[in-house]
OpenMM code with the backbone's topology and positions (N, CA, C; nanometers):
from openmm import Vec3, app, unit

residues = "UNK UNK UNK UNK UNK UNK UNK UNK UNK UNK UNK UNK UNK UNK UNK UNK UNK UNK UNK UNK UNK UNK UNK UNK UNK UNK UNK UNK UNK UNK UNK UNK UNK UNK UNK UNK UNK UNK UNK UNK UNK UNK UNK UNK UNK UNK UNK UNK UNK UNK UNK UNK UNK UNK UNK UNK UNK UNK UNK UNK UNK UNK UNK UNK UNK UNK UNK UNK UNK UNK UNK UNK UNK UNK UNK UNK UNK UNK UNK UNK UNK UNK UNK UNK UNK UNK UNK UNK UNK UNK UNK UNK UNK UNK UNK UNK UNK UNK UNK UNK UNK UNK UNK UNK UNK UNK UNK UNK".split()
positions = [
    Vec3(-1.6574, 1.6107, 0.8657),
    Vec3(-1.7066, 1.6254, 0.7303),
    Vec3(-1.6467, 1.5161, 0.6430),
    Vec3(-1.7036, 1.4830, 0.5643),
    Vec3(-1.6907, 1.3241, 0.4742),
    Vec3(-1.6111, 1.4007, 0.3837),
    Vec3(-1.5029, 1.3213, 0.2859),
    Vec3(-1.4535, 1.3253, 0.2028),
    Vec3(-1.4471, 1.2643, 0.1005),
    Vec3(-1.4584, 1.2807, -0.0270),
    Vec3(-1.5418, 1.2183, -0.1431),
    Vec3(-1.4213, 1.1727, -0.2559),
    Vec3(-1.3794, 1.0384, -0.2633),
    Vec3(-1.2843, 1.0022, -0.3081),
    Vec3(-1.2769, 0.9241, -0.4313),
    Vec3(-1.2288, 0.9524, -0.5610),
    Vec3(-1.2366, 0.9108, -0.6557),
    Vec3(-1.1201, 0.7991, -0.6673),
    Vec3(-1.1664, 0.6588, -0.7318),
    Vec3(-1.0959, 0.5777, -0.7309),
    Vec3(-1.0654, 0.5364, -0.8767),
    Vec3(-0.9508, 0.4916, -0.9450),
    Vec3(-0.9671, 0.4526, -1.1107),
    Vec3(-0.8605, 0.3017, -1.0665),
    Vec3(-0.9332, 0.2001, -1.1432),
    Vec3(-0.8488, 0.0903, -1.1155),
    Vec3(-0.8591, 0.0493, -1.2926),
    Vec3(-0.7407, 0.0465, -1.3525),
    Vec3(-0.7315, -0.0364, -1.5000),
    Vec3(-0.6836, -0.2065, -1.4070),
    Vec3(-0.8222, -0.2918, -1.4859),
    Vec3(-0.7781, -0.4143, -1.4603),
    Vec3(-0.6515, -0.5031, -1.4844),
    Vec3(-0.5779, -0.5887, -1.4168),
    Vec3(-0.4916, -0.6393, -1.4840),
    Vec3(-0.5423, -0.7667, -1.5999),
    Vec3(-0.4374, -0.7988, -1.6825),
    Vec3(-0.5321, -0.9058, -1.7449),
    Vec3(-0.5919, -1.0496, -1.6964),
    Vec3(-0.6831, -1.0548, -1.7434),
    Vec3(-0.7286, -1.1923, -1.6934),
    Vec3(-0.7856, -1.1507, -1.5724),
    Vec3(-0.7991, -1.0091, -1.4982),
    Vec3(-0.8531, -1.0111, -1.3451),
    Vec3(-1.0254, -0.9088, -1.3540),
    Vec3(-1.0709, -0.8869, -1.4807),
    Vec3(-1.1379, -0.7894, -1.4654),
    Vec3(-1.2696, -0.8420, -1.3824),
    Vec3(-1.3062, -0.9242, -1.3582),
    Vec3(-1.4227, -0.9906, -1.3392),
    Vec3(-1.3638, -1.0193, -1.1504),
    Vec3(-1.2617, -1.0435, -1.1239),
    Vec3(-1.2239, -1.0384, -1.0043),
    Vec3(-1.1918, -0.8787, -0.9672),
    Vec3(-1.1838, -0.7864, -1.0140),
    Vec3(-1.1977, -0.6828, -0.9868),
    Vec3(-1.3115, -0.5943, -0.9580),
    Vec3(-1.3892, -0.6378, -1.0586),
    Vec3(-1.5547, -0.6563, -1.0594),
    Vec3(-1.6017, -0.6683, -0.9303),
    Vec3(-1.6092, -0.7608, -0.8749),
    Vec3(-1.6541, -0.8651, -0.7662),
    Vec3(-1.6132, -0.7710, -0.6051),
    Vec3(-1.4613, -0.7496, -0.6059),
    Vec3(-1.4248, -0.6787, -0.5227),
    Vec3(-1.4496, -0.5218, -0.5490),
    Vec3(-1.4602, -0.4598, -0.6213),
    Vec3(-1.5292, -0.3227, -0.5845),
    Vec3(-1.6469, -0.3297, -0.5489),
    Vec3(-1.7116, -0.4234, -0.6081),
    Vec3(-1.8478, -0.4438, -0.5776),
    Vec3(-1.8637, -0.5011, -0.3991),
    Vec3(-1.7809, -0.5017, -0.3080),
    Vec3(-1.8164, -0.5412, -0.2062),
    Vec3(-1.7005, -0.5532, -0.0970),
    Vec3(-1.6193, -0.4222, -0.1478),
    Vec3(-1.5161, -0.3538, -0.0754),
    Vec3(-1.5992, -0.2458, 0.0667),
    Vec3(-1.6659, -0.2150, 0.0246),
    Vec3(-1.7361, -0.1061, 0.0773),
    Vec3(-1.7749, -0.1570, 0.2301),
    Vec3(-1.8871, -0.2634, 0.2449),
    Vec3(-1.9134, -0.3118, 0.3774),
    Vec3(-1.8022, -0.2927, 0.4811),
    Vec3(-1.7102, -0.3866, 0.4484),
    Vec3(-1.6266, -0.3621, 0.5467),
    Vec3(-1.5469, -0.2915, 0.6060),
    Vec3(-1.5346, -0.1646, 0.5215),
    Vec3(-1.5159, -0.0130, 0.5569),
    Vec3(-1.5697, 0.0579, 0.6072),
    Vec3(-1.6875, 0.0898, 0.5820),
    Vec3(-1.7834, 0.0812, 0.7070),
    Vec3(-1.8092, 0.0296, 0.8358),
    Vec3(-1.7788, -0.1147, 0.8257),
    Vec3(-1.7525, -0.1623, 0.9513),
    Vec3(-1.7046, -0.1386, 1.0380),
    Vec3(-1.5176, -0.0899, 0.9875),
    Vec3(-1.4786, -0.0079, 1.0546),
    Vec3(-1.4655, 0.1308, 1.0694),
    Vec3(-1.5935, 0.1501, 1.0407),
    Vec3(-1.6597, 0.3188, 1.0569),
    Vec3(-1.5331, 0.3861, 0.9578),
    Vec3(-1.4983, 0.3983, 0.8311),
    Vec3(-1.4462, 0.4241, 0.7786),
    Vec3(-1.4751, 0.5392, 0.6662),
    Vec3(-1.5725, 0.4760, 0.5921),
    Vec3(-1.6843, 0.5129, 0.4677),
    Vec3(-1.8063, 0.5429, 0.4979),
    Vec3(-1.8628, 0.6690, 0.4722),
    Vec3(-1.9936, 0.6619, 0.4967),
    Vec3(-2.1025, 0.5812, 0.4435),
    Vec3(-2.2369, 0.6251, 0.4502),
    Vec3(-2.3274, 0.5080, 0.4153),
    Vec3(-2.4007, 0.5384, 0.2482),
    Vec3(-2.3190, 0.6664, 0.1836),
    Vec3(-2.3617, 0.7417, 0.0546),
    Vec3(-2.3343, 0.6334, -0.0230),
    Vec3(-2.4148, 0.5762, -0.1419),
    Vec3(-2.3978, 0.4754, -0.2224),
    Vec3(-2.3000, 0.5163, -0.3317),
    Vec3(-2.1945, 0.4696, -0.3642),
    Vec3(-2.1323, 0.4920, -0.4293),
    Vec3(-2.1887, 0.4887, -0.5827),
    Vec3(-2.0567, 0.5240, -0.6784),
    Vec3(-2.1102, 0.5387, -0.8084),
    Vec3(-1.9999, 0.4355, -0.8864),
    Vec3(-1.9668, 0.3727, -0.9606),
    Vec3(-1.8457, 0.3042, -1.0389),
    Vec3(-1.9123, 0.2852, -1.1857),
    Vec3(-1.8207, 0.3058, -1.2644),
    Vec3(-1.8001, 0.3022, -1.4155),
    Vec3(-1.7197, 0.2817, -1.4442),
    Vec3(-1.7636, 0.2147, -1.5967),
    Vec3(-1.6156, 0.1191, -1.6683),
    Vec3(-1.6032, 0.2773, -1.7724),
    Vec3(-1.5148, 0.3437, -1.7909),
    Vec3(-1.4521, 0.4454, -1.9428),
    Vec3(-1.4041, 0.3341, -2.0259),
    Vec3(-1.4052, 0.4257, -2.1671),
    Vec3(-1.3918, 0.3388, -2.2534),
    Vec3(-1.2273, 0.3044, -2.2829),
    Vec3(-1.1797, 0.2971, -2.1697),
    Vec3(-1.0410, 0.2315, -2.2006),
    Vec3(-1.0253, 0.1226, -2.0604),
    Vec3(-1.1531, 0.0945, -2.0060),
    Vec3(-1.1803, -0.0447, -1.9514),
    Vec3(-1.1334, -0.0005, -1.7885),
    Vec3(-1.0937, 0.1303, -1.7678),
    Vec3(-1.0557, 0.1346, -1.6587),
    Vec3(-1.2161, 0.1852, -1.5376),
    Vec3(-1.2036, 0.0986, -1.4365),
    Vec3(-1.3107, 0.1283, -1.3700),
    Vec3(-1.2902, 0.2481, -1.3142),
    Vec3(-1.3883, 0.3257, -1.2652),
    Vec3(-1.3589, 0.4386, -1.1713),
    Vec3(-1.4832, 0.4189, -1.0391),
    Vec3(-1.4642, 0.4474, -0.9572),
    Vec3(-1.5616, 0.4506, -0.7865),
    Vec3(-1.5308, 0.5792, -0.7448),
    Vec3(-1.6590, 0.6083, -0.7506),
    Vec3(-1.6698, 0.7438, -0.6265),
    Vec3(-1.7152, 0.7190, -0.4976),
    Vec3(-1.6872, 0.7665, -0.3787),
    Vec3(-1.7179, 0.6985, -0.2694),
    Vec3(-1.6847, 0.8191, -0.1378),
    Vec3(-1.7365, 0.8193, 0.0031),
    Vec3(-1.6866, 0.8947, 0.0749),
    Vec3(-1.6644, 0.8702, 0.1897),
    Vec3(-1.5544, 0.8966, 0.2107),
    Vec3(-1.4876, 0.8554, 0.3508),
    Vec3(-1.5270, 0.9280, 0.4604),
    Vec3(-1.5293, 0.8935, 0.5618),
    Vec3(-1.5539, 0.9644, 0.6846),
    Vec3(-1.5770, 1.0798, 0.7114),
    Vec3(-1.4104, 1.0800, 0.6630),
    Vec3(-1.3363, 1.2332, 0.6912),
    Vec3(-1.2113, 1.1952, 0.6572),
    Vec3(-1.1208, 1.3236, 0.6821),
    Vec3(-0.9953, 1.2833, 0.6603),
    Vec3(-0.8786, 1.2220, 0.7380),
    Vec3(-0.9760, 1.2002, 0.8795),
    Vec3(-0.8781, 1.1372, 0.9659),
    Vec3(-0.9198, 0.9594, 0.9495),
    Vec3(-1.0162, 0.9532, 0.9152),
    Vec3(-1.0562, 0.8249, 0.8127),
    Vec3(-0.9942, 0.7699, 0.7721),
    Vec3(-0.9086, 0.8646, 0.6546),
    Vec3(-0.8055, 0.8162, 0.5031),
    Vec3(-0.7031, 0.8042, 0.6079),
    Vec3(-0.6544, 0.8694, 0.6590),
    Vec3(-0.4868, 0.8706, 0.7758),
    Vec3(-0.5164, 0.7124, 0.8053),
    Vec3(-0.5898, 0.6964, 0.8872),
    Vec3(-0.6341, 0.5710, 0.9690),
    Vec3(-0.6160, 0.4472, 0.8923),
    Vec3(-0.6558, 0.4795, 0.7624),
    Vec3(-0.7122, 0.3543, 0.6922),
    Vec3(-0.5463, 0.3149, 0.6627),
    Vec3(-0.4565, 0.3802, 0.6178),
    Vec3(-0.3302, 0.3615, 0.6110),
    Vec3(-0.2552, 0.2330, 0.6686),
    Vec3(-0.3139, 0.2455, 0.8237),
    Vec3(-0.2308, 0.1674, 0.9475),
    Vec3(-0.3357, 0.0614, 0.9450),
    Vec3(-0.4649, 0.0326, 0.9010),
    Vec3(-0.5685, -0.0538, 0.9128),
    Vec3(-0.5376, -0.1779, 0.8582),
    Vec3(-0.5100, -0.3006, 0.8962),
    Vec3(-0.4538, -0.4221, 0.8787),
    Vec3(-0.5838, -0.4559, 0.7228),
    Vec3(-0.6803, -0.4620, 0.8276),
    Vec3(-0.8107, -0.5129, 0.7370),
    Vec3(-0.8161, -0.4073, 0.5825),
    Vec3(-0.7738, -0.2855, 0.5984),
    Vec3(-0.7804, -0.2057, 0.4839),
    Vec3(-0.6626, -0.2523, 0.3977),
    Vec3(-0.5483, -0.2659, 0.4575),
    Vec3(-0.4319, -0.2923, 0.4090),
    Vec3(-0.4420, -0.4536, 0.3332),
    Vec3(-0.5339, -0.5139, 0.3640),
    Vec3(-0.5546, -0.6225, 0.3042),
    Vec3(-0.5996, -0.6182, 0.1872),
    Vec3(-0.7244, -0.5415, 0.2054),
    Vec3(-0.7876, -0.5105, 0.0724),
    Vec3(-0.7556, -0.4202, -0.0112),
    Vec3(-0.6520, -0.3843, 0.0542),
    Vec3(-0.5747, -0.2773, -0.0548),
    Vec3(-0.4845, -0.3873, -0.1604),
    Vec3(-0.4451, -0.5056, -0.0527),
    Vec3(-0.3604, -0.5681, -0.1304),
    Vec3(-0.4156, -0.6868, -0.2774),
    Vec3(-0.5235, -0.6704, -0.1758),
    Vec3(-0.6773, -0.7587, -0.3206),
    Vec3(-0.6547, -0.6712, -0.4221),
    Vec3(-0.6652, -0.5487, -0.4173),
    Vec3(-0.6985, -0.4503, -0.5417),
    Vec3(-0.5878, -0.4254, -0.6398),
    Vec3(-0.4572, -0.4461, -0.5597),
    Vec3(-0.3302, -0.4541, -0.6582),
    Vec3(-0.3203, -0.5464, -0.6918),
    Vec3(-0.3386, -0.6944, -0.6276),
    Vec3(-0.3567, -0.8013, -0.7553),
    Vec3(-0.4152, -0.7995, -0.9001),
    Vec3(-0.5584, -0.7127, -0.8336),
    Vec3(-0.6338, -0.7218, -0.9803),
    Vec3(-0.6106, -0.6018, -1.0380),
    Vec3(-0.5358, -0.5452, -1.0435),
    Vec3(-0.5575, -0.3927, -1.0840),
    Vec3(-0.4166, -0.2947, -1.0247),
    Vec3(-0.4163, -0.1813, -1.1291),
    Vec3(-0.3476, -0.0914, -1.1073),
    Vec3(-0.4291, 0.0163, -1.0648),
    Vec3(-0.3817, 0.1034, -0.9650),
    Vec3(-0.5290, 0.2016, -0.8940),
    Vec3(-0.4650, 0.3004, -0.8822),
    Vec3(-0.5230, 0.4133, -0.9213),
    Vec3(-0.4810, 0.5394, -0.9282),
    Vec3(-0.5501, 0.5946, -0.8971),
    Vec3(-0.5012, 0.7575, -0.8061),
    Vec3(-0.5710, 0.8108, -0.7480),
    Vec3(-0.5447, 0.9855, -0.7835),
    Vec3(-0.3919, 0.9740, -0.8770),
    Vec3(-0.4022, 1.1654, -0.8724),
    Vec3(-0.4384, 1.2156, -1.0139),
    Vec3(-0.4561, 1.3153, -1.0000),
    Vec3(-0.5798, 1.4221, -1.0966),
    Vec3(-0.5563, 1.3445, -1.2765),
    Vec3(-0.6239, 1.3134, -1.3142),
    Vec3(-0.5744, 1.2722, -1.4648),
    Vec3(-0.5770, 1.1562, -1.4872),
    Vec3(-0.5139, 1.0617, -1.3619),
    Vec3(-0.4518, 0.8982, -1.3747),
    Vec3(-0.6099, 0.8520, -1.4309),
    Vec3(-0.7150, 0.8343, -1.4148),
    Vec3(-0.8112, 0.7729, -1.4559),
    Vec3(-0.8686, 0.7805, -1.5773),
    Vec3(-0.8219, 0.9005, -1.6459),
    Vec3(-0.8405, 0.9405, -1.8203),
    Vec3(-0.7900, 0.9427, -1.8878),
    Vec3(-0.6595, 0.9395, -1.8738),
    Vec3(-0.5135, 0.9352, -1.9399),
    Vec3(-0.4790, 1.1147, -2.0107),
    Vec3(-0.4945, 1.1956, -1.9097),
    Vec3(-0.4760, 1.2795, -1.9251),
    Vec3(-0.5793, 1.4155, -1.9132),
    Vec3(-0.6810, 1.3464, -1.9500),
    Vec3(-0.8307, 1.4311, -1.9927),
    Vec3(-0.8322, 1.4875, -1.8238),
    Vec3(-0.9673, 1.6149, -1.8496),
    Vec3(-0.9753, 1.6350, -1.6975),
    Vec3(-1.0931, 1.5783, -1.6818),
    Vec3(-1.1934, 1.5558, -1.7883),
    Vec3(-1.2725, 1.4595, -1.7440),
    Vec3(-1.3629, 1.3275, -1.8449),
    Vec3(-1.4516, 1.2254, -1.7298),
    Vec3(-1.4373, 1.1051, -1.8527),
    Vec3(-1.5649, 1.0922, -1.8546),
    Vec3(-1.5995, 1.0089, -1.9920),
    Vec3(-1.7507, 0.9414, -1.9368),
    Vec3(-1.7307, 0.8327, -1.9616),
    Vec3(-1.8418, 0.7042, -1.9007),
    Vec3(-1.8364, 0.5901, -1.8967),
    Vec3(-1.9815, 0.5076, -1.9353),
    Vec3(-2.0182, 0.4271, -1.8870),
    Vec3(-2.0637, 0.3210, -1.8969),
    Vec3(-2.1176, 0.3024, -1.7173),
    Vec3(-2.2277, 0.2967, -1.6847),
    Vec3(-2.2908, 0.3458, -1.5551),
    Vec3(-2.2335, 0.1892, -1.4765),
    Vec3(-2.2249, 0.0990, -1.3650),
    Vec3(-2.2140, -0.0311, -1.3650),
    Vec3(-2.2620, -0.0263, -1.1971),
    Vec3(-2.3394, 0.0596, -1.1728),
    Vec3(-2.3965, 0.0419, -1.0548),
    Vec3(-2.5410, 0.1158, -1.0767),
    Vec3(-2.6346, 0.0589, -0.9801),
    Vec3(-2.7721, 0.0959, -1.0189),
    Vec3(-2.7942, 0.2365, -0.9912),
    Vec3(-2.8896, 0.3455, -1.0352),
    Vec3(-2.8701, 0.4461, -0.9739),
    Vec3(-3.0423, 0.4943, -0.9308),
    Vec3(-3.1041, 0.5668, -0.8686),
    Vec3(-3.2660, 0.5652, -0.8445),
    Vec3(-3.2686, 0.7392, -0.8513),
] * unit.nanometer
topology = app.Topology()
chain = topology.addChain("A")
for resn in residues:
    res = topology.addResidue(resn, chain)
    for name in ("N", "CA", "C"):
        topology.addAtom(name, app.Element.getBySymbol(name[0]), res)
């Protein structure tokens, strides 16, 4: 069963547009390594500039995996260049339990 993972990255300065770029095309190669399923994700900018991605992983032996994954671990390390990324309950709203945004992916 897939697991559905919310991502919040506040850009660092000067990187938002390189942050941009890489959420926008993080995904393939997670998949590649059968990681992420094939559900199109969702990402939005809130109005305190921090992006958020919804997205779903495999499963949860997926997320374990991705840990030890050289290639994940890489792009984990892309994403802390540009960005601070948070992942527990709140970090993406600054407290709120929930946000709205600004849509930045197409939706049908």
């Amino acid at each position: 069963m897939g697991s559905i993972s919310v991502a919040c990255y506040k850009p660092r300065p000067g990187c938002e547009e390189a942050l941009l770029e890489l959420v926008r095309n993080h995904l393939p190669p997670l998949r590649a390594q059968g990681l992420v399923t094939e559900r199109t994700s969702i990402v939005m900018r809130t109005a305190n500039g921090t992006i958020v991605e919804i997205f779903e992983w495999v499963s949860q032996e997926a997320i374990a995996g991705a840990h030890k994954n050289p290639a994940v671990l890489d792009l984990w390390k892309r994403f802390e260049r540009s960005s601070t990324m948070h992942s527990r309950k709140g970090a993406c709203y600054e407290g709120r339990t929930a946000a709205s945004g600004y849509l930045l992916t197409p939706h049908g």
